[in-house]
N, C-alpha and C positions, 0 to 999 in steps of 0.2 A: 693713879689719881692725879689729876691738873694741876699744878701749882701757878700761882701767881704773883710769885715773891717781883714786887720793883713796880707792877704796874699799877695804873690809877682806872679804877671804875665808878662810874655816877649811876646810882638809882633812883631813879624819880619814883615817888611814893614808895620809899622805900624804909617807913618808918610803921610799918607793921605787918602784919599777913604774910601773903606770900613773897612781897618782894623785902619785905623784913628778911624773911628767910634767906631769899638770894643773897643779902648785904652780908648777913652772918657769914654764909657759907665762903663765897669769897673774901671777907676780912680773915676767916680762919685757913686760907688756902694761902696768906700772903700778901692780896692786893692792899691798895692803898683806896678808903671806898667812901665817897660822897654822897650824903647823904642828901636827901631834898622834899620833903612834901607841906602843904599851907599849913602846918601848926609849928612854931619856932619849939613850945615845949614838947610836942611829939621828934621832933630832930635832935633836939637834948641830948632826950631822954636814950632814942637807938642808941646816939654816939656812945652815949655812958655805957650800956647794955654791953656796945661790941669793944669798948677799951677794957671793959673788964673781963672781959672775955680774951684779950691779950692781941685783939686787932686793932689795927688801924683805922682810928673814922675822922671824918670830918663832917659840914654839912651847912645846910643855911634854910629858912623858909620861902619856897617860891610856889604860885598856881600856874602848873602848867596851858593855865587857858589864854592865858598873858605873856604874850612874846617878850615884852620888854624884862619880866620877870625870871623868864626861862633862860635868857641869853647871857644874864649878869651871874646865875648859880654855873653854867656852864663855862663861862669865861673863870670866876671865881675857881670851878672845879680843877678847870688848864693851868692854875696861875704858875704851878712848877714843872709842869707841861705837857707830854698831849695824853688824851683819853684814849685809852688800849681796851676798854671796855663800858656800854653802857648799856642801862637793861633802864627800857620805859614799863612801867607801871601801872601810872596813876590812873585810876577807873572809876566809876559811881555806875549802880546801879540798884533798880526796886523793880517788884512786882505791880504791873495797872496793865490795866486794858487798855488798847491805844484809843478807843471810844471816849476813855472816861480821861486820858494824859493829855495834858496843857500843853502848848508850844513849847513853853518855857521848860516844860521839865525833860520833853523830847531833847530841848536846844542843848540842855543842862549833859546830857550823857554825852550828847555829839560833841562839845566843845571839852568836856575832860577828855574821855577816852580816842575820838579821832583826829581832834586838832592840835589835843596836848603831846598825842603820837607825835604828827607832823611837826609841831613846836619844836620839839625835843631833839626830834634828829636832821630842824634845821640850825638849829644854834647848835648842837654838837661838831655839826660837819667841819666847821672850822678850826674846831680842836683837834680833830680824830689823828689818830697815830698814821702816817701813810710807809709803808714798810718798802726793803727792796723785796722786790713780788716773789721772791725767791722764798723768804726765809718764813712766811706762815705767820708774820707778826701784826701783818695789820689789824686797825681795829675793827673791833666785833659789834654792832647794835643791834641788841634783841629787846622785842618788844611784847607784853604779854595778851595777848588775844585771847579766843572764848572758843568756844563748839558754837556758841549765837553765830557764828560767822557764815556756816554752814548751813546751818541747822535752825529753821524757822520755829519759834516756842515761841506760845500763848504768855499774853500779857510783858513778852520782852521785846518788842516790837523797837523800841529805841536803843537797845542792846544791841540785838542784832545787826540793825544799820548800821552803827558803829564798828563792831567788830569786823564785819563784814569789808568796809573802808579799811581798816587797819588791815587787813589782809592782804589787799591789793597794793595800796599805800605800798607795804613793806615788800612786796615781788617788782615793783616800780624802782624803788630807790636800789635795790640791787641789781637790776639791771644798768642804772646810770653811774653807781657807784664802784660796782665791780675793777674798771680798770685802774683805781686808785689802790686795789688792795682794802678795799674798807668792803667788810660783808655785814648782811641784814637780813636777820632769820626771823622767826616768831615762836613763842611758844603758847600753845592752846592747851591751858590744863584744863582735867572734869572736876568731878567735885570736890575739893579738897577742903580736909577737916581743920578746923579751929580758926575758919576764918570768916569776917564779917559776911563775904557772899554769901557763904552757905548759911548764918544764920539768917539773915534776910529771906533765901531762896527756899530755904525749907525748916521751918521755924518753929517746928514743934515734930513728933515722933514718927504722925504718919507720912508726912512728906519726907522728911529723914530718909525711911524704909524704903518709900518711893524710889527717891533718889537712887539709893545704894541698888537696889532693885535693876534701874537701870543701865548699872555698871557691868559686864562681863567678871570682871573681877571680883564683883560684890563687894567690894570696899571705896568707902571713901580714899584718895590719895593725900599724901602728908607733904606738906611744904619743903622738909630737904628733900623729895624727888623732885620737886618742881627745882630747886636751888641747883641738883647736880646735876638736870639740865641744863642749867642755863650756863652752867661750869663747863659742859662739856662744847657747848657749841661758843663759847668764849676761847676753847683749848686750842691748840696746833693740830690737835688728833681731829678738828674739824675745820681744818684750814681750807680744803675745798668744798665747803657746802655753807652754800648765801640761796637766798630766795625761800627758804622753806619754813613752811610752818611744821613747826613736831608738835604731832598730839601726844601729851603726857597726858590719858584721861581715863585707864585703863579699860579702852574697846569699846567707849562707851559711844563712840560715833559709826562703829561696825553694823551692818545689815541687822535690822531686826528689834537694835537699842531705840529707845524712847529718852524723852527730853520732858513731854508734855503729856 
């Protein structure tokens, strides 16, 4: 199991769901872990959650769609020095048809989920840990993406364009980043249980069953495997692998699965 006794990680939206989960799982592995999403009493409240829990937090509220706001939690998060870990988050998304979706609401997912991407790991870059290339320490930014990236579904048409950018985005920035020792993975979970997505996206029993239907696995997934993902592609045991996106989504993207 990965420890990360001494380093510092920022989670942007990471004051609930799944990258709640991520913060947990690294505060209880050791790291030292930043908290960040637009409600100051949702940031509190994590901190409180993971000190009682006997981890280390900190935090501040920032909208990752506002640069100016992004780069003073990021600087904030460096202030005792550099970032060895950061896992972007922050997402919005609903159900509409693109017939019947406003500009505005299209604009609304593109600027959380793919600008707040790119926000994130432009204000980070100047904190990030740069290692000698030897020892497997540099820092790790992992971002969370969707199966939408891939995978065209009815009435997520804003979704998708998004995640779809965050895709490439993150195969981009690892290629230009690579010779600093700084790596940049993705992870693309399916549906996982107890969190706002999945009540929005399937929000009563028979889309539920739908859902779950669609899994090879036939189960929803639980936010600590999304968490020791993200643990593990933060580890040394994945010091050379950058560019990738890992689907945690159990087969749910294999020949034959359905989305829609």
């Amino acid at each position: 199991m990965a420890q990360f006794s001494g380093q510092r990680a920022i989670v942007w939206g990471g004051t609930s769901g799944i990258n709640l989960g991520i913060a947990r799982m690294f505060a209880a592995r050791g790291a030292q872990v930043f908290l960040v999403s637009r409600s100051s009493e949702k940031v509190q409240a994590a901190i409180d959650l993971i000190r009682a829990e006997g981890g280390s937090a900190d935090g501040m509220a920032a909208d990752v769609r506002h640069y100016d706001q992004v780069e003073a939690a990021a600087a904030r998060a460096a202030a005792d020095g550099p970032l060895d870990i950061v896992i972007s988050g922050a997402a919005g998304n609903f159900l509409v048809d693109a017939a019947k979706m406003s500009a505005n609401a299209f604009r609304t997912v593109i600027d959380i989920d793919l600008i707040g991407t790119f926000n994130t790991a432009r204000a980070c870059y100047a904190h990030f840990a740069r290692p000698d290339m030897n020892d497997g320490r540099g820092a790790c930014y992992t971002a969370i993406t969707a199966p939408q990236a891939v995978k065209p579904i009815k009435q997520q048409a804003h979704a998708c364009a998004a995640k779809a950018g965050i895709n490439m985005l993150l195969k981009c920035l690892a290629l230009e980043w690579g010779a600093e020792g700084i790596r940049v993975n993705g992870i693309s979970p399916g549906p996982i249980a107890d969190t706002e997505g999945m009540r929005r996206l399937a929000p009563d029993p028979e889309s539920e069953a739908a859902s779950k239907a669609a899994v090879p696995l036939g189960r929803y997934g639980r936010k600590d495997e999304i968490a020791a993902a993200a643990c593990y592609l933060a580890s040394t045991e994945a010091a050379y692998i950058t560019g990738t996106i890992l689907d945690v989504d159990g087969g749910m993207l294999l020949a034959g699965s359905r989305l829609n």
